[in-house]
C-alpha positions as CSV (number, residue, x, y, z in Angstrom):
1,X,0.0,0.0,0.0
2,X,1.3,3.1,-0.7
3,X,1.6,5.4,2.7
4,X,0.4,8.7,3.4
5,X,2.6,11.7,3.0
6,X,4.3,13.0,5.8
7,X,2.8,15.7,7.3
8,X,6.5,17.3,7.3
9,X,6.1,16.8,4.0
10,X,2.7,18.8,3.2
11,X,2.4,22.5,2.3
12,X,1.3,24.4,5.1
13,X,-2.3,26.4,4.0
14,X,-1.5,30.2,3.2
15,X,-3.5,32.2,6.3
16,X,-7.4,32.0,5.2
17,X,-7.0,29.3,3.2
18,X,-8.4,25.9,3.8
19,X,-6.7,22.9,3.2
20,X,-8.6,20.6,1.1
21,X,-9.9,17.5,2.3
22,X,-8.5,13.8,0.9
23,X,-7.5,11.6,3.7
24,X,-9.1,8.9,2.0
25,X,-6.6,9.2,-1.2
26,X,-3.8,7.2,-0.4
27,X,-6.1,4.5,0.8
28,X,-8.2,4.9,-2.6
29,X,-4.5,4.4,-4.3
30,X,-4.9,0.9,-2.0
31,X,-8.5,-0.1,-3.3
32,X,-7.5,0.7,-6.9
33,X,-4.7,-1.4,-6.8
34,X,-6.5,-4.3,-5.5
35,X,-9.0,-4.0,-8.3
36,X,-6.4,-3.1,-11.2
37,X,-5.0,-7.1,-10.4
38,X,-8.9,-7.7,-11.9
39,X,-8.6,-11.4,-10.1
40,X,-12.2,-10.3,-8.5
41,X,-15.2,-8.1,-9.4
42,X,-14.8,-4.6,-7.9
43,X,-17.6,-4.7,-5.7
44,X,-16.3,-7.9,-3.5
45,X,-12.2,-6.0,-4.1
46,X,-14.0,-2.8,-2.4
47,X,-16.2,-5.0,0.1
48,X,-13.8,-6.4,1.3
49,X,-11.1,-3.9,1.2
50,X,-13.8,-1.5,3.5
51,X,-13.8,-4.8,5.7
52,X,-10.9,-5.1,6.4
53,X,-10.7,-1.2,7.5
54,X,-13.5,-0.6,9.7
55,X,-11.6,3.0,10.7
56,X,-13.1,4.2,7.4
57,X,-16.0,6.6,7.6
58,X,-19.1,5.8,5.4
59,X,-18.3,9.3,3.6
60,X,-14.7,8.4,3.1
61,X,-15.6,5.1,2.3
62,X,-17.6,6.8,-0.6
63,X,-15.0,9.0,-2.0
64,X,-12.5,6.0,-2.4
65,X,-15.4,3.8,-4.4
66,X,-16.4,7.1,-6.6
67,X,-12.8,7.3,-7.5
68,X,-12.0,3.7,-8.0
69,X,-14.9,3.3,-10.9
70,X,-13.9,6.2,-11.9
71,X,-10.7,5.2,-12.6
72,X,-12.1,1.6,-13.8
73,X,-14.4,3.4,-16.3
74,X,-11.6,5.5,-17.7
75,X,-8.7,3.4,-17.6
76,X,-7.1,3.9,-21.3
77,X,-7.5,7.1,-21.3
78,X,-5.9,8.0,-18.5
79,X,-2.9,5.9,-19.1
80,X,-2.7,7.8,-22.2
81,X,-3.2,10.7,-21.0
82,X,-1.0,10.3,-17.8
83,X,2.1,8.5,-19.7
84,X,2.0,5.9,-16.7
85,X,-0.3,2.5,-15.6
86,X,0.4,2.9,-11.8
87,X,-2.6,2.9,-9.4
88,X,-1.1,6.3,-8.2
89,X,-0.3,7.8,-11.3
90,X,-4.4,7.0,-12.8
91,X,-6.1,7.9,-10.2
92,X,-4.2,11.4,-9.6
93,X,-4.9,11.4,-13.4
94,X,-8.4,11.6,-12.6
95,X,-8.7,13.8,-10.2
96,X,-7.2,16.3,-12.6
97,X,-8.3,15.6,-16.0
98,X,-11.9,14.0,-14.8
99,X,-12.9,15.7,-11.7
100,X,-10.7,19.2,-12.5
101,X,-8.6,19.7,-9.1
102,X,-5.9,21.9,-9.6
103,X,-2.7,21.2,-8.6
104,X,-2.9,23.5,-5.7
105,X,-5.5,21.6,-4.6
106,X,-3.9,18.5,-4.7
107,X,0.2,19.6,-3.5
108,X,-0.9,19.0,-0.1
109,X,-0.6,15.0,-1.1
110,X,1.9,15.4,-3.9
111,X,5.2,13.3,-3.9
112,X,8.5,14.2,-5.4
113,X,8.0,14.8,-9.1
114,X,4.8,14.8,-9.0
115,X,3.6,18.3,-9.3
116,X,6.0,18.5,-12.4
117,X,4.5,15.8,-13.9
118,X,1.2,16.8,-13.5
119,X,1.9,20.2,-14.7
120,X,3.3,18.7,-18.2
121,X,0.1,16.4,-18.4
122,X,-2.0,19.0,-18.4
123,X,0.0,21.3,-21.2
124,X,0.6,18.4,-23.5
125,X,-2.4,17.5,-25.5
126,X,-2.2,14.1,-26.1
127,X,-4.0,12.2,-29.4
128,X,-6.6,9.7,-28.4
129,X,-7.6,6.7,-30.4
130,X,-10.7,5.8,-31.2
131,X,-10.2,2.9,-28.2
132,X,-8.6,5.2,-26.1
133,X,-11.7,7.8,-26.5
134,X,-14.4,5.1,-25.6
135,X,-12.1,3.6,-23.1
136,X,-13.3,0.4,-24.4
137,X,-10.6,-2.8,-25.5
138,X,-10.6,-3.3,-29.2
139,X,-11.8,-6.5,-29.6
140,X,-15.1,-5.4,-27.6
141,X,-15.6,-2.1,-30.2
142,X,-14.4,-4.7,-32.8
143,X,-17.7,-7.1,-32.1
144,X,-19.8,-3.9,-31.0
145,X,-19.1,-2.4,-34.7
146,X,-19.6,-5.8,-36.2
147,X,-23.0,-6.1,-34.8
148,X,-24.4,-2.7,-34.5
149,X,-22.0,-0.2,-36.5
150,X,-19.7,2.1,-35.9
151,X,-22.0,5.2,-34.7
152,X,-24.3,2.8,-32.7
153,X,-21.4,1.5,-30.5
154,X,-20.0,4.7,-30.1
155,X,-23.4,6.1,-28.4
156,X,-23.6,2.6,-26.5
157,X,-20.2,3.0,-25.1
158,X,-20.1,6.7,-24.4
159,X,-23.4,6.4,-22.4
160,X,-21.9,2.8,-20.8
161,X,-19.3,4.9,-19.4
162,X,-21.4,7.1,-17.3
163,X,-22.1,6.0,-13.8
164,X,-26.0,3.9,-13.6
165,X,-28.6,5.6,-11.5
166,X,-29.7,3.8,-8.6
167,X,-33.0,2.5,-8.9
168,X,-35.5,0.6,-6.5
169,X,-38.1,-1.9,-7.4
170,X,-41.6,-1.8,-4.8
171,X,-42.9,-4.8,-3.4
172,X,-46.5,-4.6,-4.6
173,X,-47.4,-7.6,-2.5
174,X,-46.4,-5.2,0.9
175,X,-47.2,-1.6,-0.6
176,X,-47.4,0.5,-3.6
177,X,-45.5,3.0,-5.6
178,X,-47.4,6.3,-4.5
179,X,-46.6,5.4,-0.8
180,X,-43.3,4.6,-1.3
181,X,-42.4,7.7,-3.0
182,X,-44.8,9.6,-0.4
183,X,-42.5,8.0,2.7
184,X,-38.8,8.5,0.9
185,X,-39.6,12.7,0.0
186,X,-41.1,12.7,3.0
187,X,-37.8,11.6,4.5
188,X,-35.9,13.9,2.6
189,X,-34.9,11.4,-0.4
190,X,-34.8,13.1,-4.0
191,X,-36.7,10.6,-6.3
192,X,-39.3,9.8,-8.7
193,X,-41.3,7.3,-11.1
194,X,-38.8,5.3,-12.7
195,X,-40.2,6.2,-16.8
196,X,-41.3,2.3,-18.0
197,X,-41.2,0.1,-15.6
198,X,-44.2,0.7,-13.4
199,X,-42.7,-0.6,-10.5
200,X,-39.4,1.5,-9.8
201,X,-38.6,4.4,-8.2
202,X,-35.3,6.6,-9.4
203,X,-33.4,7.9,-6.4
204,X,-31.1,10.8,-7.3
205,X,-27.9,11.0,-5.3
206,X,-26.3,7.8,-2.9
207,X,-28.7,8.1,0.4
208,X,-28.3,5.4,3.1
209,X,-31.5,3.4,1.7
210,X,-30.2,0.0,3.6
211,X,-30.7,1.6,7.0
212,X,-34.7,2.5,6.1
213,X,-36.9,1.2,7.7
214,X,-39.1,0.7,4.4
215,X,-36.7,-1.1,3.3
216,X,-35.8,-2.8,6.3
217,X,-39.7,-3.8,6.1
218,X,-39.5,-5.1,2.6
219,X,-41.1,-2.3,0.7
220,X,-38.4,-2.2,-1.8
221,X,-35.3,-3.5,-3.0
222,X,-32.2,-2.0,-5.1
223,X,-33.4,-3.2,-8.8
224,X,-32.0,-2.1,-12.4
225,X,-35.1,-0.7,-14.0
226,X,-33.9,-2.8,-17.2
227,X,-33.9,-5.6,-14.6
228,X,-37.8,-5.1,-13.8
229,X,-38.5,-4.4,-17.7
230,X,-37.2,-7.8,-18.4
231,X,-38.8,-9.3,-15.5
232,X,-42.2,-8.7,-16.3
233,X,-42.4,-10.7,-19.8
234,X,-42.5,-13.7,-17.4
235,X,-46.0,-12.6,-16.8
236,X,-47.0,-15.0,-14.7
237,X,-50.9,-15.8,-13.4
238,X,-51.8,-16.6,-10.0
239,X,-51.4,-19.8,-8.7
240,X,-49.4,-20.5,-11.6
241,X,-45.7,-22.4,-10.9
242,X,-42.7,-20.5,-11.9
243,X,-39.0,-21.4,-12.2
244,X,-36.4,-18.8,-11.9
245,X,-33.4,-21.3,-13.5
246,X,-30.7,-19.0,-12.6
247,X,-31.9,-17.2,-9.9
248,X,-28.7,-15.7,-7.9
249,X,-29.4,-13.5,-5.3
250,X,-33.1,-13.5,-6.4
251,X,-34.2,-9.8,-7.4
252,X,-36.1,-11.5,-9.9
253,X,-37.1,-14.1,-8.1
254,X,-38.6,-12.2,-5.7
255,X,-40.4,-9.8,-8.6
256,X,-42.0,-13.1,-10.1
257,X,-43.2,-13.7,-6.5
258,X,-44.9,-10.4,-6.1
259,X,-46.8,-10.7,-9.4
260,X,-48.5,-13.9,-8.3
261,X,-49.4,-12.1,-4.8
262,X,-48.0,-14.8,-2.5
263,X,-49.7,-18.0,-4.2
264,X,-48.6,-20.5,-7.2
265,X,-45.0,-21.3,-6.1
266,X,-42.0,-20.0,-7.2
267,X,-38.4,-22.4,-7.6
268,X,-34.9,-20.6,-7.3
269,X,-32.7,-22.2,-8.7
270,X,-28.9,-21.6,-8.9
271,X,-26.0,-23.9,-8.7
272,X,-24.2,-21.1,-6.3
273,X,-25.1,-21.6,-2.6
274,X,-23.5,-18.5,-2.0
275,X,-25.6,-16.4,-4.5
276,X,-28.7,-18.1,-3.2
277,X,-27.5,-17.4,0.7
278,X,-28.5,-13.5,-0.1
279,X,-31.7,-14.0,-1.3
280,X,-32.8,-15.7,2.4
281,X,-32.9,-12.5,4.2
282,X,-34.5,-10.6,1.4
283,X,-37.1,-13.0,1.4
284,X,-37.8,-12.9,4.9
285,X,-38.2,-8.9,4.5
286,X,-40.4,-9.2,1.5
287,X,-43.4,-11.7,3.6
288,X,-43.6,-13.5,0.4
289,X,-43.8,-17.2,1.0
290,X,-44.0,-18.9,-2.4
291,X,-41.0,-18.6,-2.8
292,X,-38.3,-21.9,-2.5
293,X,-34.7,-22.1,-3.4
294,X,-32.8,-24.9,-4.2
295,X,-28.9,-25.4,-5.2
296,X,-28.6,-27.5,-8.0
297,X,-25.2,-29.5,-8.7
298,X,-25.6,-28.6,-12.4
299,X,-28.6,-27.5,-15.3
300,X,-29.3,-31.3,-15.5
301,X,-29.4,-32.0,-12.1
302,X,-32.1,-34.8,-11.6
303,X,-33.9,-33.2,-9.1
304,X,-35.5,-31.4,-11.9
305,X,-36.8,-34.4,-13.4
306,X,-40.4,-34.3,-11.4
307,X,-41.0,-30.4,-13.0
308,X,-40.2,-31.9,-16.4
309,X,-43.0,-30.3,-18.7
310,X,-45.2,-29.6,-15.5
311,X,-44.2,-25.4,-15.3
312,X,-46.0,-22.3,-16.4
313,X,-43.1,-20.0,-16.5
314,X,-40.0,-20.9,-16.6
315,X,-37.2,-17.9,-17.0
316,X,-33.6,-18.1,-17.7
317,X,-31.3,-15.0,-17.0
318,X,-28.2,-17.1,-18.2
319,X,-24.7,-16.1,-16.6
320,X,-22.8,-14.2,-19.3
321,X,-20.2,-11.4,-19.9
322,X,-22.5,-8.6,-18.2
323,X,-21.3,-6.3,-20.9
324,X,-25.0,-4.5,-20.7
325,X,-23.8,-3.3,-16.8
326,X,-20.9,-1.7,-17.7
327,X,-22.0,1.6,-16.4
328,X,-22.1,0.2,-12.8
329,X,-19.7,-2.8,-13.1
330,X,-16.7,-1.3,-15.2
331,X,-14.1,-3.5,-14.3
332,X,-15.9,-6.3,-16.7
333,X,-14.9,-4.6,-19.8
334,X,-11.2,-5.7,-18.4
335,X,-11.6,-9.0,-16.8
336,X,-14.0,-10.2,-19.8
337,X,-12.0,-11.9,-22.9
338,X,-13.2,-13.2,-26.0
339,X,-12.1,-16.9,-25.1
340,X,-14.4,-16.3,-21.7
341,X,-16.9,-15.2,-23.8
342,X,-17.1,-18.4,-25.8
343,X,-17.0,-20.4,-22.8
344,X,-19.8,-18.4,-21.5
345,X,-22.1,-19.5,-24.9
346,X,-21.5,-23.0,-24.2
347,X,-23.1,-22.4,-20.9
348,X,-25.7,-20.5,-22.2
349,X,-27.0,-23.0,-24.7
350,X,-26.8,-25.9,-22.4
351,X,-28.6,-23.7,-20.0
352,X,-31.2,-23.0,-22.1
353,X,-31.9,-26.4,-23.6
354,X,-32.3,-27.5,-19.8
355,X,-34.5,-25.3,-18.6
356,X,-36.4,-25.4,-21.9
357,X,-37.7,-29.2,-20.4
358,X,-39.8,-27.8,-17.6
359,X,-41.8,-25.9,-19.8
360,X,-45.2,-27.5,-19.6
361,X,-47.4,-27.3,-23.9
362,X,-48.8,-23.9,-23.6
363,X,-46.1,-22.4,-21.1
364,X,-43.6,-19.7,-21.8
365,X,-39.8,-19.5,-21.4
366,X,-38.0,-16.4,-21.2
367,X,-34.6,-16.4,-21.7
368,X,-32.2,-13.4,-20.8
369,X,-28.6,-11.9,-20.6
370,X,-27.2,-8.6,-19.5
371,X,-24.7,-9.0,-22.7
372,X,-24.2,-6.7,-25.4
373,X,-22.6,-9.1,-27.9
374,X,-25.1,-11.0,-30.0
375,X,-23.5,-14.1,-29.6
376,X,-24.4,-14.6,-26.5
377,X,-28.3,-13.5,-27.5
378,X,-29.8,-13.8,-30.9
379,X,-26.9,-16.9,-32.2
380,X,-27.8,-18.8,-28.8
381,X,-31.9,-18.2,-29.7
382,X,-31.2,-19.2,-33.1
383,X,-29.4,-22.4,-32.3
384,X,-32.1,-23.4,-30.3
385,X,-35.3,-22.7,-32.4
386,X,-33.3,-24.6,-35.3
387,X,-33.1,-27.5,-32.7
388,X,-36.3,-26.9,-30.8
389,X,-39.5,-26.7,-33.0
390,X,-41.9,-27.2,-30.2
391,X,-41.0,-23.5,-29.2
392,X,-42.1,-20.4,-31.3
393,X,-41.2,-16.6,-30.0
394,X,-43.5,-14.0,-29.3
395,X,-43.7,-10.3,-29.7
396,X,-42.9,-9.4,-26.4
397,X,-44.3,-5.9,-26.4
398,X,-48.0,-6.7,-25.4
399,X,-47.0,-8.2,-22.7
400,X,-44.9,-5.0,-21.2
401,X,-48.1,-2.3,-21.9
402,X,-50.8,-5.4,-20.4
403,X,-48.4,-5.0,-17.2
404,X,-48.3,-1.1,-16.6
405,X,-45.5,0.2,-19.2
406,X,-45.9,3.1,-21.5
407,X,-46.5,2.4,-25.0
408,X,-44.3,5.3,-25.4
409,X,-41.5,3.1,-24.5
410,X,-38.4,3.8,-27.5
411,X,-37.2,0.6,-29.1
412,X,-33.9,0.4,-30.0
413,X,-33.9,1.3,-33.7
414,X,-30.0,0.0,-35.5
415,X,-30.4,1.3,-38.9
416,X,-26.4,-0.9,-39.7
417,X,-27.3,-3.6,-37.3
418,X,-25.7,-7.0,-39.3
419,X,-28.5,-9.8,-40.6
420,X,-29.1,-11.7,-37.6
421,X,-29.6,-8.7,-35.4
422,X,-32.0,-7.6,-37.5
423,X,-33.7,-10.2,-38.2
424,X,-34.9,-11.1,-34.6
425,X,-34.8,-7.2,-33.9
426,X,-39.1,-7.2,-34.5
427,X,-39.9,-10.7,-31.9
428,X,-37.1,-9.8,-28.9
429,X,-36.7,-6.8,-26.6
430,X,-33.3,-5.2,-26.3
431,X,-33.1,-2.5,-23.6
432,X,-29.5,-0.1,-23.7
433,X,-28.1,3.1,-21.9
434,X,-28.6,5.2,-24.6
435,X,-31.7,4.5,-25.2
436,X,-33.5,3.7,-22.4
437,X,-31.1,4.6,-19.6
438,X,-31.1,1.4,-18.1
439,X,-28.4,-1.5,-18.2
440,X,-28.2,-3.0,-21.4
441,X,-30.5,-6.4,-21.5
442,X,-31.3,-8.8,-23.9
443,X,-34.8,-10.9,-23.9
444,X,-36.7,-12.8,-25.7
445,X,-40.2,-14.8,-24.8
446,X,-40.5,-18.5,-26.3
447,X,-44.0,-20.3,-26.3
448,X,-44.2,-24.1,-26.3
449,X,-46.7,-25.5,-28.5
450,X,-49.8,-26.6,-26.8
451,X,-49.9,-29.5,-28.9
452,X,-47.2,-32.4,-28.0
C-alpha cells in the first residue's frame, strides 16, 4: 500500500485558506490497486477492502469507491493521457483531468515529481484513439461495430461509461408505488417514477436506503429498471408455478413472486449456494412465502426431473459477460476476454436447452442476458429454435403495456445492425443506456406448443 505523506512533507495552507480534504486518497491508491489485479469483481475487491478497514467513515468510504470506478471506467485514457499504468499515477490522473482539481489543490498529497509531472500532463495534448476515447478494449468495439455499426457503438459506449442511476423496485405484494415515494420525499430522499417500468422508483444521489426502515420492512429493493422491464415478460398468473433457472441472489425471483401475490410457487434455482444465501434475508423482509430455493449440482441436475413439462413460466437469465452493466460494473470490460466469452455461450445453450424441459405445452420461457454481444443473444436463440421446434417466439411488447408500461417506451432502432440482429430485432426486446437509460439487457419470450 502506498503510505500517506508526511505531514512534514505537506504544504502548510496560506493564512485563510483551507486545506482541502482527501484523507481517504492514499487508501483509494490501496483499493484501486487491488481491483487493477482484476482477479475479482470490484464490488467484492472494495467490500472487502472497506472490511478489512472498519476506521473508514461511510463518507470516506464513498469517495475511495467514486474514485476507483472512476478510474475503472476511464482506464485507457488516462494511461494515455497520464504516460503511466500505476494505481497512483491513474487515479491522480483523474482527479485532474476527470474531476478538474488543480494542482494546488492536490500539492498538499503530492510526492517528489509529481507536481511537475502533473503540470506537463496537463499542457501536452495528447491524441486519443478511437479505443482510447471510448475507453473500451478493441476487440469489444471490434464485435460492438460488427453487430451494430460504428455510430451505434459509439453512443452505447459513451453512455456505458457514465455511472447507472440507482433504482429501487416496490414490493407490490407489501405496498405501492405512491406510498413509497410519499415516505422517501417525505424523508428527505430526492426521487421519482422510474419512466417504463411501473414498478421502480429513481433515487437521485447515494442516500443510506439499507438503513430504512421501508426497506428494512420489505417495501423495496435495489433493482436495475432494465432488470424489472425484463422481468415482467415472465408474466405469470396466479397460482401458476414458476421457475427462476438461474436465480442468484433472487431480485427477480422475488419480482416473479410479487406478481402472483403470495400463491402459485415460485423455484430458485442456482447452482451457487452462496448467491442463493443473499436471497434468504431478502425473502424474509419481503413476507412472500411462495418462494423456495434450491442449489442445483448442475442444469441437468435430476432433481428437476419431477418439474419436467409440468411449469408455467420458466425464466432463464443465463450467466454471461454482463457487458449490458458496464455503467455500474466497469471493471468487466477488463476482466471479460473473447475466449471467456465463448466459454460463457457453451453455458448459455446448455442452459437453455435444460431449462427449456420444464416448460409445460402452452407455457412460456424467457430467456435473458445482460450481454451486449449478439452471440451470446440472438446466435444462442437461433441455435435453439433450429433444434427446438416445439417453441415459437412472441412479440414481447404486449405483454410489457398489459403489465403497466408506456407504449411510449423507445425501441432500439440499429439502422447498420448485421442480418441476424436484425432479423430477430421485431420478436425480442433489447433494452441499452442510450436508449432507455437502463443496463443493457437482452430478452426474448418462447411459447411451447400446446400441442405435443
Amino acid at each position: 500500500m502506498v503510505a500517506a505523506v508526511s505531514a512534514s512533507r505537506r504544504r502548510k495552507a496560506p493564512l485563510g485558506e483551507t486545506a482541502p480534504r482527501a484523507p481517504w486518497l492514499s487508501e483509494a491508491v490501496a483499493a484501486l490497486a487491488e481491483a487493477l489485479r482484476f482477479e475479482r469483481p470490484a464490488d467484492a475487491v472494495l467490500s472487502r477492502f472497506f472490511r478489512e478497514r472498519p476506521h473508514l467513515g461511510q463518507r470516506d468510504r464513498g469517495e475511495i469507491a467514486e474514485r476507483v470506478y472512476a478510474v475503472l471506467r476511464h482506464r485507457r485514457s488516462l494511461e494515455t493521457w497520464a504516460g503511466r499504468t500505476n494505481p497512483r499515477a491513474l487515479l491522480l490522473a483523474w482527479l485532474v483531468r476527470g474531476e478538474g482539481w488543480s494542482l494546488a489543490r492536490l500539492e498538499p498529497w503530492l510526492e517528489k515529481g509529481e507536481r511537475a509531472w502533473l503540470a506537463e500532463r496537463k499542457a501536452a495534448t495528447p491524441v486519443l484513439s478511437r479505443a482510447e476515447r471510448l475507453d473500451a478494449p478493441d476487440w469489444l468495439i471490434e464485435r460492438l461495430d460488427a453487430a451494430y455499426g460504428p455510430p451505434e457503438t459509439e453512443a452505447l459506449l459513451t453512455s456505458s461509461n457514465r455511472p447507472a442511476p440507482l433504482d429501487l423496485r416496490i414490493n407490490p405484494w407489501r405496498t405501492t408505488r405512491e406510498a413509497v415515494l410519499a415516505r422517501l420525499q417525505a424523508d428527505g430522499i430526492d426521487c421519482a417514477p422510474t419512466p417504463f417500468s411501473p414498478l421502480g422508483i429513481r433515487v437521485r444521489g447515494k442516500p443510506a436506503l439499507h438503513a430504512h426502515p421501508f426497506f428494512q420492512d420489505g417495501m423495496f429493493e435495489v433493482q436495475d429498471e432494465g432488470s424489472q422491464l425484463v422481468t415482467l415478460l415472465v408474466a405469470p398468473r396466479r397460482g401458476q408455478t414458476v421457475v427462476d433457472f438461474c436465480a442468484g441472489a433472487g431480485g427477480k425471483t422475488l419480482q416473479l413472486a410479487a406478481a402472483l401475490r403470495n400463491t402459485g410457487q415460485v423455484y430458485a434455482f442456482d447452482v451457487s449456494a452462496g448467491r442463493l444465501a443473499k436471497l434468504k434475508p431478502r425473502l424474509v423482509r419481503s413476507g412472500l412465502t411462495n418462494v423456495q430455493p434450491m442449489v442445483l449440482a448442475h442444469e441437468n441436475d435430476e432433481r428437476l426431473d419431477r418439474l419436467a413439462g409440468k411449469v408455467d413460466r420458466v425464466l432463464v437469465d443465463a450467466p454471461c459477460s454482463g457487458l449490458g452493466t458496464l455503467r455500474r460494473n466497469p471493471d468487466l470490460k477488463w476482466r471479460q476476454q473473447p475466449t471467456l466469452v465463448e466459454e460463457l455461450i457453451a453455458k448459455q445453450r446448455a442452459i437453455l436447452q435444460a431449462a427449456a424441459r420444464l416448460v409445460r405445452p402452452g407455457g412460456h420461457l424467457v430467456y435473458v442476458t445482460c450481454s451486449l454481444l449478439p452471440e451470446e443473444n440472438e446466435t444462442v436463440l437461433e441455435t435453439f429454435l433450429a433444434r427446438e421446434s416445439r417453441f415459437s417466439l412472441l412479440d414481447p411488447w404486449p405483454s410489457l403495456f398489459k403489465s403497466g408500461v408506456p407504449e411510449q417506451i423507445p425501441r432500439w432502432e440499429i439502422p447498420t445492425a448485421d442480418a441476424l440482429v436484425d432479423r430477430f430485432s421485431p420478436t425480442v426486446l433489447r433494452l441499452a443506456p442510450h436508449v432507455h437509460g437502463t443496463d443493457g439487457f437482452f430478452a426474448a419470450v418462447l411459447a411451447r406448443n400446446a400441442s405435443p
